[in-house]
C-alpha positions, 0 to 999 in steps of 0.5 A, a space after each residue: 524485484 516486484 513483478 512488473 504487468 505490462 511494464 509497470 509495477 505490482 500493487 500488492 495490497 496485503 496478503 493473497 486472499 481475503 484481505 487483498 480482496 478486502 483491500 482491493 475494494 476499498 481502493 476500487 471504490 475510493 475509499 482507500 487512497 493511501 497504503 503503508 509499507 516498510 521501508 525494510 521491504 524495498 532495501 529487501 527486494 532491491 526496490 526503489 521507493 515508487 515516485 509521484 506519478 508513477 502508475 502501478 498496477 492492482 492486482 489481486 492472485 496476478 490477476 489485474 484489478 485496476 491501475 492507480 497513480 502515485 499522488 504522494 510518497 514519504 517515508 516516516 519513523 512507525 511513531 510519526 505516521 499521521 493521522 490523516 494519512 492512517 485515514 486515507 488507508 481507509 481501513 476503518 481504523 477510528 485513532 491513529 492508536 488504532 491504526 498502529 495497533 492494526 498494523 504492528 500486529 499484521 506485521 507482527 505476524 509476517 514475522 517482522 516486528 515493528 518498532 517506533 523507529 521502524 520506517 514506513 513508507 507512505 504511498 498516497 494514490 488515486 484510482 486511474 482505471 480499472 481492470 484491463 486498461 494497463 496502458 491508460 
């Protein structure tokens, strides 16, 4: 199971350190408002899929960052994730090219490859709150 702060989930944006940072600041200042996971991950973990509506917390080493509200979840084959989505990521990707040569390769290096055929989930989010204000 994903650790739970004050009664809702994590929202753990990439790997501890520079990149979460990087991630978390992305979202806090409204440029990222999509995030991509793999689907193998939550069957791992025992997870359900988040759900419209549902307020997840930010976090950044445990730490509460801000709190964010799902606007959209779709799980999609790793060849048909769209462009618009990969934009939403926010993570200066210029193709969905781009974007999928990004992301296999920081999967790649957590040891799962992924494949055309590999699903992903898409979580589209708006920023709610920011930190300490879990119960807003």
């Amino acid at each position: 199971m994903w650790p739970r702060i004050g009664g809702l989930r994590a929202l753990a944006l990439g790997t501890p350190g520079e990149l979460r940072t990087r991630l978390n600041t992305l979202v806090l200042s409204g440029v990222k408002t999509a995030t991509a996971g793999l689907l193998q991950e939550y069957d791992d973990e025992n997870e359900e899929l988040e759900y419209v509506g549902e307020r997840l917390v930010l976090v950044d080493d445990d730490a509460l960052v801000g709190v964010v509200e799902v606007t959209g979840v779709e799980v999609v084959r790793f060849a048909d994730v769209p462009w618009d989505f990969a934009r939403a990521e926010g993570e200066g990707d210029r193709s969905i090219e781009e974007w999928r040569e990004g992301h296999g390769a920081y999967w790649a290096r957590q040891g799962i490859p992924v494949t055309n055929d590999t699903r992903i989930v898409c979580l589209r989010f708006r920023l709610v709150s920011t930190e300490g204000s879990v119960g807003t």
